[in-house]
N, C-alpha and C positions, 0 to 999 in steps of 0.2 A: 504494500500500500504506500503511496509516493504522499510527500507532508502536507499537502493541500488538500489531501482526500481525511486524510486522518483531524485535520483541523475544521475541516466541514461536518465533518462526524462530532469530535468534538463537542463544537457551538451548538452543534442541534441538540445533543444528547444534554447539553445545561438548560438550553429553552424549553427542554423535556419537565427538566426536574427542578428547578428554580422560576422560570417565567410564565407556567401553566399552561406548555403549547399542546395542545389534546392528542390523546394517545394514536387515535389512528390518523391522524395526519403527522404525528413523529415519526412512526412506521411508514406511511409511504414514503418520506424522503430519504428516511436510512436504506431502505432496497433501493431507491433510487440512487444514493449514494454508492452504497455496495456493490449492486450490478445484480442482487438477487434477494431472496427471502432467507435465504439460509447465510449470505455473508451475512446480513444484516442483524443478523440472533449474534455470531462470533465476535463481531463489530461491537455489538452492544455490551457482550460479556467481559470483553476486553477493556470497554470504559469504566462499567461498574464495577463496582468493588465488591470484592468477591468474598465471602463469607466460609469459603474453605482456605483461604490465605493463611499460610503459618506465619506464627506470633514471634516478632523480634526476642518477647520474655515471654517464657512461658507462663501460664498460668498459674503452673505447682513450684515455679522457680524459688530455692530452700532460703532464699538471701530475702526476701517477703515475706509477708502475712497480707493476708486481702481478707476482705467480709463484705457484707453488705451493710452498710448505714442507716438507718431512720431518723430520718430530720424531725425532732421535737416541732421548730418553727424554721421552716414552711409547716404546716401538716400536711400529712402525705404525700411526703415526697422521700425517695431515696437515692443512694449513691452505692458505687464501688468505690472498695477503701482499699487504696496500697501503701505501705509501708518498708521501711526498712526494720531487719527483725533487730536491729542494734536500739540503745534506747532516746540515740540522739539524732536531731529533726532540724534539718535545716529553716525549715518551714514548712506550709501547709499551701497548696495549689491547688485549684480547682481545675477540673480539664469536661473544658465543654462540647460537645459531640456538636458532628456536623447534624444535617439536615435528614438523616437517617436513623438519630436519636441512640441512645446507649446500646452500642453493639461490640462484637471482640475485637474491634480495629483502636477502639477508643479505652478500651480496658487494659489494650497492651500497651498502648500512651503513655496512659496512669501507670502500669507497671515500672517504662522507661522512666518517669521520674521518681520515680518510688527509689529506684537505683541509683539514681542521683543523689539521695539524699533526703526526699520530702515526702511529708502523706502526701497522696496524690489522691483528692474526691472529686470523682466523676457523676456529677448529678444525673439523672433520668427525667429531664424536664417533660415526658411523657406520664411519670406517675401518676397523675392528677386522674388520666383519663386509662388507668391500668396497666402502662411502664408501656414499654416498645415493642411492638410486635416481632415475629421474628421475617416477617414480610416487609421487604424496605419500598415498595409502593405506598403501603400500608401508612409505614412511620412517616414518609414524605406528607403523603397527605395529613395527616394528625398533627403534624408539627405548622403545616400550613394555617392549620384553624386555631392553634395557639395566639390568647390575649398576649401581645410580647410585654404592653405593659405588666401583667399580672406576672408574666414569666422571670421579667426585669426585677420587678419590687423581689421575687423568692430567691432571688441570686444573692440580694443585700441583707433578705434574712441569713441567709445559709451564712454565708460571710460573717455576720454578727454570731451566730450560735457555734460557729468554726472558733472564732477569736476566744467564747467562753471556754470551750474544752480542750482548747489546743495548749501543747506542753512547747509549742513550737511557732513566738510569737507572731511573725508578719503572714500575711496573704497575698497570692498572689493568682492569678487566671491565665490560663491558655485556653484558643478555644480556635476552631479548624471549619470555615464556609460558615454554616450558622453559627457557628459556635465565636466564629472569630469575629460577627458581627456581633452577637451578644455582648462580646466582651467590651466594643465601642463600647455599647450601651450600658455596660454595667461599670466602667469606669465614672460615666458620666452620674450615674444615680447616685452609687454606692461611695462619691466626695473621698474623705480619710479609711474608711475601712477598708480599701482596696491601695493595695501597697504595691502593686507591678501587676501589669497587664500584657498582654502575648496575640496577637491576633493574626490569625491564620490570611489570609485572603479573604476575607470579611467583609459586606458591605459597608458601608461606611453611613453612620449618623447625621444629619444635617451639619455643616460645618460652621453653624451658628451655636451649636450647644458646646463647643469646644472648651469656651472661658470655665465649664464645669468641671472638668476633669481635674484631677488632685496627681492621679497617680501617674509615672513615668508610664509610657505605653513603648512598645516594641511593634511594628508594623510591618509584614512579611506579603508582598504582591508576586503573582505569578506575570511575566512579562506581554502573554497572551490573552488574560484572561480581561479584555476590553470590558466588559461589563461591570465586575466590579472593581479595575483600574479608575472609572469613569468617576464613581462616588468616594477611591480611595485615595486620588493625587490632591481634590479640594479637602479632604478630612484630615491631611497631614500638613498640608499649607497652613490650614486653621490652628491647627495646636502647635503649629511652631511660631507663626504670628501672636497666638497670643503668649507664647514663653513659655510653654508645657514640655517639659523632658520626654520630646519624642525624637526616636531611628526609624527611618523607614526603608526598608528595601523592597528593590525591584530584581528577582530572576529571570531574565532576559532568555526567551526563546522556550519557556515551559509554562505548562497548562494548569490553571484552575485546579487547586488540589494536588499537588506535584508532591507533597508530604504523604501523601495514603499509599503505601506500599501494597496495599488490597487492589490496586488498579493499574492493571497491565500498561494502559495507555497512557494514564496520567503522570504515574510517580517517574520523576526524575533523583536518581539517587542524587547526583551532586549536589542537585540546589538544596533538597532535603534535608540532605548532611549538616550542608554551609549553616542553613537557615535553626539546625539544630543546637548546634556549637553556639550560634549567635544566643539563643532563647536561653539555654543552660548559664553563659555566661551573662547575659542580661537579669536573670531569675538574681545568679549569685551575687551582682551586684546590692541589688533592689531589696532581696529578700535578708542580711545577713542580720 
């Protein structure tokens, strides 16, 4: 497949699953793209992230403890909890799933920091409505019909009842497509409680709510991903206009999502890598 086919493919397959383009008019253009109905199933497997993908950390990895969490305040809501089994914490991060909602791509995340060093809670912003299906059409759409306000204010509880039981003072978010737009928005709520922010390719907040933000933010753009490059060059303008400790980068020549090692098409090891070293060494900053 030569890179203009694959980038056609691409763009369609996001207007699929972030711009509401209906399903059987996304289908005809993928066989149209493909050349058939059956590339167009490979084509599509190949973009999505795949749920038989092996885990960076394993799950049972002996250097962790994991559980699951129950939020006092939010009510009803829960997370995965990763840790280091040592009893010292650099800090406590929240990792906020994309647009597909708490799945084993974003568990291994938490894992990965877990190994850095930090509890890593991975909320389930789907709990409210019975946690995340294991159908990611399914989580798409339910994440769709989420109040973001309502989603927004249980970020700044979690944050607040984190600070009470944490042995491991600051906070900080990372969060990947929805999740990295959340985190705009949860910087901007959540003032002092939110001590370092991480955002994946993320849409971007109006860049009038900028003056809100307290906490250093870290800004990671995919070089292709037009769409939300568009809402992410004015949201980084705005917080450096107004004096806001922000990095922003741009990986030049990679797709929307280039961190999801689940997706054949998307993940670019390099930028990945880069963009990982950066967030670890940003955390250790922000978070000490």
């Amino acid at each position: 497949m030569d890179e203009q086919t694959r980038r056609q493919a691409i763009d369609l397959y996001d207007r699929f699953t972030h711009d509401g383009l209906e399903r059987r008019e996304f289908m005809a253009r993928m066989v149209a793209i493909a050349g058939s109905a059956a590339a167009a199933e490979a084509l599509i497997a190949g973009i999505a992230a795949s749920s038989a993908a092996a885990a960076i950390v394993p799950a049972n990895d002996k250097r962790l403890t994991t559980r699951t969490l129950t939020f006092a305040s939010p009510t009803g809501y829960r997370a995965y909890l990763a840790e280091p089994r040592t009893r010292s914490l650099k800090a406590t991060v929240i990792v906020i799933h994309e647009n597909r909602g708490l799945n084993e791509h974003v568990r291994d995340v938490a894992r990965r920091l877990a190994l850095a060093g930090y509890r890593a809670v991975a909320p389930d912003f789907l709990s409210p409505a019975g946690g995340t299906p294991a159908n990611e059409e399914t989580a798409r759409e339910m994440i769709g019909k989420l109040d973001l306000a309502k989603a927004t204010a249980a970020g700044v509880a979690m944050l607040n009842e984190l600070a009470k039981s944490s042995r491991a003072g600051k906070a900080g978010a990372v969060g990947f497509c929805w999740g990295g737009a959340y985190v705009n928005r949860l910087a901007v709520a959540a003032g002092a409680a939110l001590d370092a922010g991480v955002a994946y390719y993320g849409p971007a907040p109006n860049p009038a709510e900028a003056a809100k933000v307290q906490a250093p933010l870290l800004l990671h753009y995919a070089g292709l991903d037009e769409r939300v490059n568009a809402t992410g060059r004015p949201w980084a303008a705005a917080l450096q206009k107004a004096g806001k400790p922000v990095a922003s980068f741009v990986y030049e020549g990679v797709n929307h999502a280039f961190n999801n090692d689940t997706s054949a098409e998307r993940y670019n090891k390099a930028a990945a890598e880069l963009a990982w070293q950066r967030t670890l060494a940003f955390l250790g900053r922000h978070l000490r």
